[in-house]
GUTIMAR-977765 format. One line per field, with one value per atom (N, C-alpha, C, O): residue number from 0; residue in one letter; atom name; x, y, z. Coordinates in nm, 4 decimals. Layout:
<pts>
drendren = c(NUM | ...);
mipa = c(a | ...);
pake = c(CA | ...);
px = c(X | ...);
py = c(Y | ...);
pz = c(Z | ...);
</pts>
This chain:
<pts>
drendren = c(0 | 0 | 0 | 0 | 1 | 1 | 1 | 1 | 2 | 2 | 2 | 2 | 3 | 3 | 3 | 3 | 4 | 4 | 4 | 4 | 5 | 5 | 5 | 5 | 6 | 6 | 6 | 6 | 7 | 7 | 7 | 7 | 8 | 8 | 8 | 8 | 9 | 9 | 9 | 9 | 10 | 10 | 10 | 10 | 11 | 11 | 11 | 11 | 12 | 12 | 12 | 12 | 13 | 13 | 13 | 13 | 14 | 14 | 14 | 14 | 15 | 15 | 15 | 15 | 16 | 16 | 16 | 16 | 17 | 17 | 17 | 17 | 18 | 18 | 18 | 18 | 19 | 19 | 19 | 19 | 20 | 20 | 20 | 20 | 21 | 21 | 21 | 21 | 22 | 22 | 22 | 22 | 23 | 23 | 23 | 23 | 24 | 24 | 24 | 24 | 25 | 25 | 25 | 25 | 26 | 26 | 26 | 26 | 27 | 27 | 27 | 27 | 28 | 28 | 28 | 28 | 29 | 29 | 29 | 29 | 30 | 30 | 30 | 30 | 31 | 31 | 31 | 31 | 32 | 32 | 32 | 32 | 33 | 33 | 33 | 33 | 34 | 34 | 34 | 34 | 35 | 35 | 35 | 35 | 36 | 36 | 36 | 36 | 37 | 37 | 37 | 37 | 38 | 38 | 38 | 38 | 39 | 39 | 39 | 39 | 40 | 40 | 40 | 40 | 41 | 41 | 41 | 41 | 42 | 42 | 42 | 42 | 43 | 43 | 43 | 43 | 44 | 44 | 44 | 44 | 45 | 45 | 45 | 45 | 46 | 46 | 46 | 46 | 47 | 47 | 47 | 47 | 48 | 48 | 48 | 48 | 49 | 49 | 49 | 49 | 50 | 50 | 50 | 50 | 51 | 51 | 51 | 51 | 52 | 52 | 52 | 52 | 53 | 53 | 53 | 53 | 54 | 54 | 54 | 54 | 55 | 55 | 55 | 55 | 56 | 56 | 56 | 56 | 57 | 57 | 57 | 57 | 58 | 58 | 58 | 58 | 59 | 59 | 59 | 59 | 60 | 60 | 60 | 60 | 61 | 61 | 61 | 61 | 62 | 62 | 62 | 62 | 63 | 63 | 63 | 63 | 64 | 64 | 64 | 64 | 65 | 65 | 65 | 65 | 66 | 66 | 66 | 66 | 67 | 67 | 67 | 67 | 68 | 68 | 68 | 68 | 69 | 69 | 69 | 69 | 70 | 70 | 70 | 70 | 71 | 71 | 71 | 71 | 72 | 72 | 72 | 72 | 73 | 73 | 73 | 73 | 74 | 74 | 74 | 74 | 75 | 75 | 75 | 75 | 76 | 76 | 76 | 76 | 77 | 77 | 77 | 77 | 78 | 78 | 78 | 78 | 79 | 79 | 79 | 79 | 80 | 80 | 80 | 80 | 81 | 81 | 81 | 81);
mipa = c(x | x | x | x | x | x | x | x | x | x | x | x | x | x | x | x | x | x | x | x | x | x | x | x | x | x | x | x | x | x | x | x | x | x | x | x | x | x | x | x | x | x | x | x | x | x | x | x | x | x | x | x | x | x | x | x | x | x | x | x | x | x | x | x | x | x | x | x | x | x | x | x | x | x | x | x | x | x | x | x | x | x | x | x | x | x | x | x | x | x | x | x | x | x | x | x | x | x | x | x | x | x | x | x | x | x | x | x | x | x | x | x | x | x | x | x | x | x | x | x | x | x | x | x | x | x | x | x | x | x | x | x | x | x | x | x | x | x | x | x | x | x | x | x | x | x | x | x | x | x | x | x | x | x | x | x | x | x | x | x | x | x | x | x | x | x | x | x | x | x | x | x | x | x | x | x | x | x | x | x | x | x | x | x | x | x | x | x | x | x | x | x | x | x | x | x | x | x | x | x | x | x | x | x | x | x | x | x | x | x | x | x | x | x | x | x | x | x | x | x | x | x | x | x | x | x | x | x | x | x | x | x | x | x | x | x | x | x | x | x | x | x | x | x | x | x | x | x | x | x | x | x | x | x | x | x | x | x | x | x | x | x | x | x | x | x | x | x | x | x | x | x | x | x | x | x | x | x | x | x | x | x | x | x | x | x | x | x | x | x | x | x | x | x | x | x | x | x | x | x | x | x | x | x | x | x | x | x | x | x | x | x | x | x | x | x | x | x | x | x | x | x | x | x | x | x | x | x);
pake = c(N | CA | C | O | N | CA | C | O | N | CA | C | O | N | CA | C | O | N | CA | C | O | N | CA | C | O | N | CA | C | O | N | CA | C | O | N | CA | C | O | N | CA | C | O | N | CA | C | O | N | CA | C | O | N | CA | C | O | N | CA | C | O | N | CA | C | O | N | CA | C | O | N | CA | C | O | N | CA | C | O | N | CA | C | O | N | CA | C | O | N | CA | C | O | N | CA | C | O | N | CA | C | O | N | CA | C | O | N | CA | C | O | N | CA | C | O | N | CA | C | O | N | CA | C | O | N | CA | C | O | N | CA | C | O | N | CA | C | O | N | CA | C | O | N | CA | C | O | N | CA | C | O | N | CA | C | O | N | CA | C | O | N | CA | C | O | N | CA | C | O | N | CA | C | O | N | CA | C | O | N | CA | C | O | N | CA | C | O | N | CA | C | O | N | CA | C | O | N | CA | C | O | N | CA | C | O | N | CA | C | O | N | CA | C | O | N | CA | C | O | N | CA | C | O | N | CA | C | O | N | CA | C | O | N | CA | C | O | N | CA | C | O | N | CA | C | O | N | CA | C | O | N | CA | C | O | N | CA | C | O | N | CA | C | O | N | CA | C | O | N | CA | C | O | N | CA | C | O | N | CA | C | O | N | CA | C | O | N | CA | C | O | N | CA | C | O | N | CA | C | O | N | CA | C | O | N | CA | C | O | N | CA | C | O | N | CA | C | O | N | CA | C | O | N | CA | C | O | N | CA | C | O | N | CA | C | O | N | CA | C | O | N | CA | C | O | N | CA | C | O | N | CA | C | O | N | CA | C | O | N | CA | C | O | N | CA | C | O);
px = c(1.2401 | 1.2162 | 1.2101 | 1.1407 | 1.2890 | 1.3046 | 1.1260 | 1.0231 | 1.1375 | 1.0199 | 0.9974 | 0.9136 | 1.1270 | 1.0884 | 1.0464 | 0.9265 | 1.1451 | 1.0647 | 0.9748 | 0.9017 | 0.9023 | 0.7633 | 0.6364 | 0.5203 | 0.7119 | 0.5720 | 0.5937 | 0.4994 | 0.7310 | 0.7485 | 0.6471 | 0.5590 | 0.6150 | 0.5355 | 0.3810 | 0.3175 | 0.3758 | 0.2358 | 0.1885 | 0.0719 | 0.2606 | 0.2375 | 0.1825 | 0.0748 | 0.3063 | 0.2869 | 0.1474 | 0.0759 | 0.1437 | -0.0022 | -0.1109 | -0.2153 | -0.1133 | -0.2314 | -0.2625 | -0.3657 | -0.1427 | -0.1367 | -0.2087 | -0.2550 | -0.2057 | -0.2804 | -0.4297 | -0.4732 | -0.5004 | -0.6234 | -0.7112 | -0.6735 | -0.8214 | -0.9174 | -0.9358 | -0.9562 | -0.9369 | -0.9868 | -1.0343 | -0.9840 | -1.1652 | -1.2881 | -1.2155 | -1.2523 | -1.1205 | -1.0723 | -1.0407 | -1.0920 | -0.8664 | -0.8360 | -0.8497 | -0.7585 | -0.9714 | -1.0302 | -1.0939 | -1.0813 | -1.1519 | -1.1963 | -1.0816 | -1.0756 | -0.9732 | -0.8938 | -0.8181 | -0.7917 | -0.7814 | -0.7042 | -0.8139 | -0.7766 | -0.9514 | -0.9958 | -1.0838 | -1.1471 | -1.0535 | -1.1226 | -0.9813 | -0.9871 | -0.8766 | -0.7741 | -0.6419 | -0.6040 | -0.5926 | -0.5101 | -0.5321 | -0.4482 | -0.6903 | -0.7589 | -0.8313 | -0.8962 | -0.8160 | -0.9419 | -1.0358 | -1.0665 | -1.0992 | -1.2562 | -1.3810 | -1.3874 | -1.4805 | -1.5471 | -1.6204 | -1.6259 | -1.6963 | -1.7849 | -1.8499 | -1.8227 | -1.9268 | -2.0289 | -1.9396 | -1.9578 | -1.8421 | -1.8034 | -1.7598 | -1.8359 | -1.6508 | -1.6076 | -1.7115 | -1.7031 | -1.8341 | -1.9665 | -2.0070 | -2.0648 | -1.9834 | -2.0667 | -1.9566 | -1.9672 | -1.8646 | -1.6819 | -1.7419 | -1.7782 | -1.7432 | -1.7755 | -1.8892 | -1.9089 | -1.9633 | -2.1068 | -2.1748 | -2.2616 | -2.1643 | -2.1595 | -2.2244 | -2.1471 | -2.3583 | -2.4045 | -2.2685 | -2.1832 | -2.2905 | -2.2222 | -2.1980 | -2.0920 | -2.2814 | -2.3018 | -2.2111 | -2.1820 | -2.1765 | -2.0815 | -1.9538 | -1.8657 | -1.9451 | -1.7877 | -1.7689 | -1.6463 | -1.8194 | -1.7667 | -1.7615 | -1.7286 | -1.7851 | -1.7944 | -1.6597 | -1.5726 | -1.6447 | -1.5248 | -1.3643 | -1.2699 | -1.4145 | -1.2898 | -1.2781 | -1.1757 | -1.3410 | -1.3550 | -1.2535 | -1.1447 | -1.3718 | -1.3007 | -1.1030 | -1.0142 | -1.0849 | -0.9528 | -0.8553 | -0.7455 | -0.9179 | -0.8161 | -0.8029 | -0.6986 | -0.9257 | -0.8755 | -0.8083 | -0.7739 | -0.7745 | -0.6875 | -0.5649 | -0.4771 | -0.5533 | -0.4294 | -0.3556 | -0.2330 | -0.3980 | -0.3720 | -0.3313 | -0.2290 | -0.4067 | -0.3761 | -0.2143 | -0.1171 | -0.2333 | -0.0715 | -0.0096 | 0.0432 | -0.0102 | 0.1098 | 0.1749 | 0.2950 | 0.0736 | 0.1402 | 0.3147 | 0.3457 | 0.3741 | 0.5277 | 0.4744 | 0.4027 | 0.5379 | 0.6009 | 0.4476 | 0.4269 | 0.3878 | 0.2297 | 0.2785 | 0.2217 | 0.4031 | 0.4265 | 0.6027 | 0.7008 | 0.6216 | 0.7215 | 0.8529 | 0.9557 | 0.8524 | 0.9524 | 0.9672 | 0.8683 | 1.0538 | 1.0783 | 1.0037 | 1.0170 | 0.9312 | 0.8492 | 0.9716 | 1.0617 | 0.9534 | 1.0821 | 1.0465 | 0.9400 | 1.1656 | 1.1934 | 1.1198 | 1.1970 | 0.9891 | 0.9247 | 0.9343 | 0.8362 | 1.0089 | 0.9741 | 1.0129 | 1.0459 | 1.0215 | 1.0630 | 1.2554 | 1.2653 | 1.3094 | 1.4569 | 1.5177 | 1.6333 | 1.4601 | 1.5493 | 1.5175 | 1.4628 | 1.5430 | 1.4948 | 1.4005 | 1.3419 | 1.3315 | 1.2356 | 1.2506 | 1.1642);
py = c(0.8366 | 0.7487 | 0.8356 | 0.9372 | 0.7980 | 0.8446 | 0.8770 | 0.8340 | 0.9448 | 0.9567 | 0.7681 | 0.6789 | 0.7863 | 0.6381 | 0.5629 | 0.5402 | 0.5108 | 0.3741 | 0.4141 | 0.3191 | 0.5488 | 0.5504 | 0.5160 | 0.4761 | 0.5468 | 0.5161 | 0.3493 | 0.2756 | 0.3088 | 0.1271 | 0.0887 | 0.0225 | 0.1069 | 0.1043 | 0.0770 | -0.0210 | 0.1927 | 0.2407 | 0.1610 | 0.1253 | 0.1454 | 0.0576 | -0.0971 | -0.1538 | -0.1398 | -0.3106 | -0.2817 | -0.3732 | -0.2054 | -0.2133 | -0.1906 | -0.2484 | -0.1465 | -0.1409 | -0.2626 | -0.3263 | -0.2961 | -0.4279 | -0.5633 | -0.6551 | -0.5498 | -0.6318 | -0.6042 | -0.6695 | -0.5107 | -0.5030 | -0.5247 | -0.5206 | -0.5463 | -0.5958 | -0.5483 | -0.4271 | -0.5722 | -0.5119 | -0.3865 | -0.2749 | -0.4364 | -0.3248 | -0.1525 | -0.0385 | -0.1956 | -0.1210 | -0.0302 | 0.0814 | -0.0941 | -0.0206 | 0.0350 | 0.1036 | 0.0256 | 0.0804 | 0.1988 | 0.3043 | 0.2052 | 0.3340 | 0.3980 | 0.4965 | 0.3853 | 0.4878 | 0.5657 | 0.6859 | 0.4359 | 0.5430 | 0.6160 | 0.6849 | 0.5851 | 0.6902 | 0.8320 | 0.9074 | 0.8278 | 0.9081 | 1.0113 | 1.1311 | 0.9242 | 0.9412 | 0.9962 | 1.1129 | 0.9274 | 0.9750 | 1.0121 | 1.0677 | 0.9770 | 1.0063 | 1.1433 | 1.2100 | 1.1760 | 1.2716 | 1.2978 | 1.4149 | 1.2072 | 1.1807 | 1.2276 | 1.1528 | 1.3189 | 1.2936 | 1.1779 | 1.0786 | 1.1861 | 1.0508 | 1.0167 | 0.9133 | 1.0813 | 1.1115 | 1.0277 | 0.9075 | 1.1046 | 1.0719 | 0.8905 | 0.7967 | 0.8753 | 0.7011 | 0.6259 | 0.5082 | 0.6812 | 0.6047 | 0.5678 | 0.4615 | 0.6386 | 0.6330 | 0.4699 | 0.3709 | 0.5562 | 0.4420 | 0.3141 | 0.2443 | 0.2949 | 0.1502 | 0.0983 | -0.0219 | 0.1614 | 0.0885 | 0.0875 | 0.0003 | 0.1451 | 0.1715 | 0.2173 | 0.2936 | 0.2361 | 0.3483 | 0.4544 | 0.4101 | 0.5446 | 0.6804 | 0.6013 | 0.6182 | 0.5412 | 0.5028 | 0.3572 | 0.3151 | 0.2986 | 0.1847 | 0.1923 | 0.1130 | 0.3303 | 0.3739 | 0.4580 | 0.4686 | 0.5392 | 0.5536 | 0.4368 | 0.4759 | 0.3192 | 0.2454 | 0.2145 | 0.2332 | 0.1412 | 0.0692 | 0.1440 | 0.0912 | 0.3182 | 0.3952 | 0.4182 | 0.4755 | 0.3907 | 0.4149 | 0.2719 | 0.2589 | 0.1624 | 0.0048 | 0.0092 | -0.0426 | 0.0702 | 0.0881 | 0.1372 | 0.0860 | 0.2717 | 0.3670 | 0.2923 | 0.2987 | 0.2131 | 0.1883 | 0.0385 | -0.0101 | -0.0479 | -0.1657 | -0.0904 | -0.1346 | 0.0353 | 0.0684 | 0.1387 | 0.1290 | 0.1807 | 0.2212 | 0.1076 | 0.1220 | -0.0337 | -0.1176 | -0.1576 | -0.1749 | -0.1643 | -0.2540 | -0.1401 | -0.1570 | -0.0588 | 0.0744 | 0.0758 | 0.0970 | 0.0473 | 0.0540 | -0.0523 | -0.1608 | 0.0247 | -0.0827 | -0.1983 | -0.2170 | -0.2887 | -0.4086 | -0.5045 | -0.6258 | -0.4206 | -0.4938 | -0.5632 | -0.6613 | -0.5116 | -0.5662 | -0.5942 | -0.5679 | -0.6451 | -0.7251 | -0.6512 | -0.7106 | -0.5046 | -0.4359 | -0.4256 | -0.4476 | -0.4022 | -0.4062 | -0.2429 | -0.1250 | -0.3080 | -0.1691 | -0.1264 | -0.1948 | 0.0501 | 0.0788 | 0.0706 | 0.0667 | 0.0693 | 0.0369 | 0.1042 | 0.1627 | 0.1094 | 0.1910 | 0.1493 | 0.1923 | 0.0932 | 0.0257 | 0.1366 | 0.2295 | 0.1620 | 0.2224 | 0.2233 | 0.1112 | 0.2390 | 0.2391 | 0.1794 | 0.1411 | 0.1605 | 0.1478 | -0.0252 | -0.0592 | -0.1513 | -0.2841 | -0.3320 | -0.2910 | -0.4312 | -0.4990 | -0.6053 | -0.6921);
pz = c(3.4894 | 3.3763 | 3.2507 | 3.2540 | 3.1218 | 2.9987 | 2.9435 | 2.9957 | 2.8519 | 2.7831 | 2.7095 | 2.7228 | 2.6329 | 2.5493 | 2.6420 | 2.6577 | 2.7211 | 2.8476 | 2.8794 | 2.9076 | 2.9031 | 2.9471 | 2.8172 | 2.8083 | 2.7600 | 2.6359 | 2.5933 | 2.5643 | 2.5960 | 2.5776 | 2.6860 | 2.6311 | 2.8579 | 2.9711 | 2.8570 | 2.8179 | 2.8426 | 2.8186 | 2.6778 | 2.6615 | 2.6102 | 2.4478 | 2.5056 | 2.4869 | 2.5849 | 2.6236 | 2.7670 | 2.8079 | 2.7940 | 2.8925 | 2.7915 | 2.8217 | 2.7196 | 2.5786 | 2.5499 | 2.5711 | 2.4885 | 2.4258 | 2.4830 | 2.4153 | 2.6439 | 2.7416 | 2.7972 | 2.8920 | 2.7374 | 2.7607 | 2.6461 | 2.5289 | 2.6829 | 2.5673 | 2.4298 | 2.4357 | 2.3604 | 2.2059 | 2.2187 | 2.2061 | 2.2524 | 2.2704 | 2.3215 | 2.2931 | 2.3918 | 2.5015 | 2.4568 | 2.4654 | 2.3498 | 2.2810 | 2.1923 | 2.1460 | 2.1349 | 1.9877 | 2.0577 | 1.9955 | 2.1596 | 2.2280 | 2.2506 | 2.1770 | 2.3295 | 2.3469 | 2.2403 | 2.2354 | 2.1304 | 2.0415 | 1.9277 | 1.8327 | 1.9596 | 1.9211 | 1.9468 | 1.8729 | 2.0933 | 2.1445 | 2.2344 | 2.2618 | 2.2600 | 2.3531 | 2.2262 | 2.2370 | 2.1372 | 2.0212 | 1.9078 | 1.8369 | 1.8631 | 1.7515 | 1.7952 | 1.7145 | 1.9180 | 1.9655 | 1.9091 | 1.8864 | 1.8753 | 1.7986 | 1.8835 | 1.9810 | 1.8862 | 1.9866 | 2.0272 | 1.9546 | 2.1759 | 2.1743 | 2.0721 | 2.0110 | 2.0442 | 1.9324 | 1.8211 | 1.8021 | 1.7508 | 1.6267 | 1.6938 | 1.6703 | 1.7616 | 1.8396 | 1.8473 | 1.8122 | 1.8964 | 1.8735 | 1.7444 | 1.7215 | 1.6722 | 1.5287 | 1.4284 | 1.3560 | 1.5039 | 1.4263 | 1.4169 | 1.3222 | 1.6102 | 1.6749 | 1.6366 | 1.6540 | 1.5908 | 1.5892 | 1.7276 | 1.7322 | 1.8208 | 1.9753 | 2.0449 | 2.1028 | 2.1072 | 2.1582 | 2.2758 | 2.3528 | 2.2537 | 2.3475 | 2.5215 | 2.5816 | 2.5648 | 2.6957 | 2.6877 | 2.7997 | 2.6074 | 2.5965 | 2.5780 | 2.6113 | 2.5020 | 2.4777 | 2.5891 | 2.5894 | 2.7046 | 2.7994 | 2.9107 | 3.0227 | 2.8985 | 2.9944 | 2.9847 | 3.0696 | 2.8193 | 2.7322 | 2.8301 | 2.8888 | 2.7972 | 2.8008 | 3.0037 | 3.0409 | 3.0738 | 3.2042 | 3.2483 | 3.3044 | 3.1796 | 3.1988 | 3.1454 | 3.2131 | 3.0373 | 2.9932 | 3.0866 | 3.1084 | 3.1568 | 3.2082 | 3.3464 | 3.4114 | 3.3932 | 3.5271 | 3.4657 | 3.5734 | 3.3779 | 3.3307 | 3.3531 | 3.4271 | 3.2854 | 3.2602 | 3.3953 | 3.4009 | 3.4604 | 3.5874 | 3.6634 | 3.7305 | 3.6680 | 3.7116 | 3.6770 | 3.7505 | 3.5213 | 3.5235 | 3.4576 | 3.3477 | 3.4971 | 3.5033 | 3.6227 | 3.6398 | 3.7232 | 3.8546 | 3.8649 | 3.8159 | 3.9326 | 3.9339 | 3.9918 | 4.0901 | 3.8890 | 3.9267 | 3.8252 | 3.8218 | 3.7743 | 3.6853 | 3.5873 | 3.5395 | 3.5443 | 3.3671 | 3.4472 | 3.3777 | 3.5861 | 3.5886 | 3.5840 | 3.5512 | 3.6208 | 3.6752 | 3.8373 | 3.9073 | 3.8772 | 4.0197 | 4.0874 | 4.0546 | 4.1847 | 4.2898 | 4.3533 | 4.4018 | 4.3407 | 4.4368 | 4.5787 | 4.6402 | 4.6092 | 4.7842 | 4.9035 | 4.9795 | 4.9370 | 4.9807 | 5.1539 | 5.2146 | 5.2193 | 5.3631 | 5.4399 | 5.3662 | 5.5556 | 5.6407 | 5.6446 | 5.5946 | 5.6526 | 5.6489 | 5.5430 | 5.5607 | 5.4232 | 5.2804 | 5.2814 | 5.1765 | 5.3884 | 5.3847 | 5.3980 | 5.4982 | 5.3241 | 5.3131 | 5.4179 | 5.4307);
</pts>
C-alpha cells in the first residue's frame, strides 16, 4: 500500500471517532504537545486525556483493520478459497 492511500486510511478513520478523541491525538500525537501542555489546551485533567488517547488508538486500530472502512480483507483461508 502507497504512502498516500495509507494516510487517505488513516484521515477517514479519524474522521469516524469522537471529537474528544481527536482533539487529543492531534495534539499530543501531531502537535506533540506534552500531556501536561494537551491537558492544559483541553481544559482536561492529565488522567482524561490519556483515557481520551488510549480510547482513540484502540477506535483506530479497530477500523484500520481491513475491510473496517469497507475495503476488501485479503484472502487469508487455507488454499487461496473462501
Amino acid at each position: 500500500m502507497d504512502d498516500e492511500r495509507a494516510m487517505s486510511r488513516v484521515r477517514r478513520a479519524v474522521a469516524r471517532i469522537p471529537t474528544d478523541q481527536q482533539e487529543a491525538l492531534e495534539l499530543v500525537v501531531w502537535s506533540q504537545c506534552s500531556l501536561e501542555e494537551a491537558s492544559s489546551v483541553l481544559g482536561a485533567p492529565v488522567s482524561t486525556l490519556k483515557s481520551r488517547l488510549f480510547r482513540a488508538r484502540r477506535n483506530l486500530a479497530d477500523l484500520l483493520d481491513p475491510g473496517a472502512l469497507g475495503e476488501d480483507r485479503p484472502d487469508d483461508s487455507p488454499g487461496g478459497a473462501r
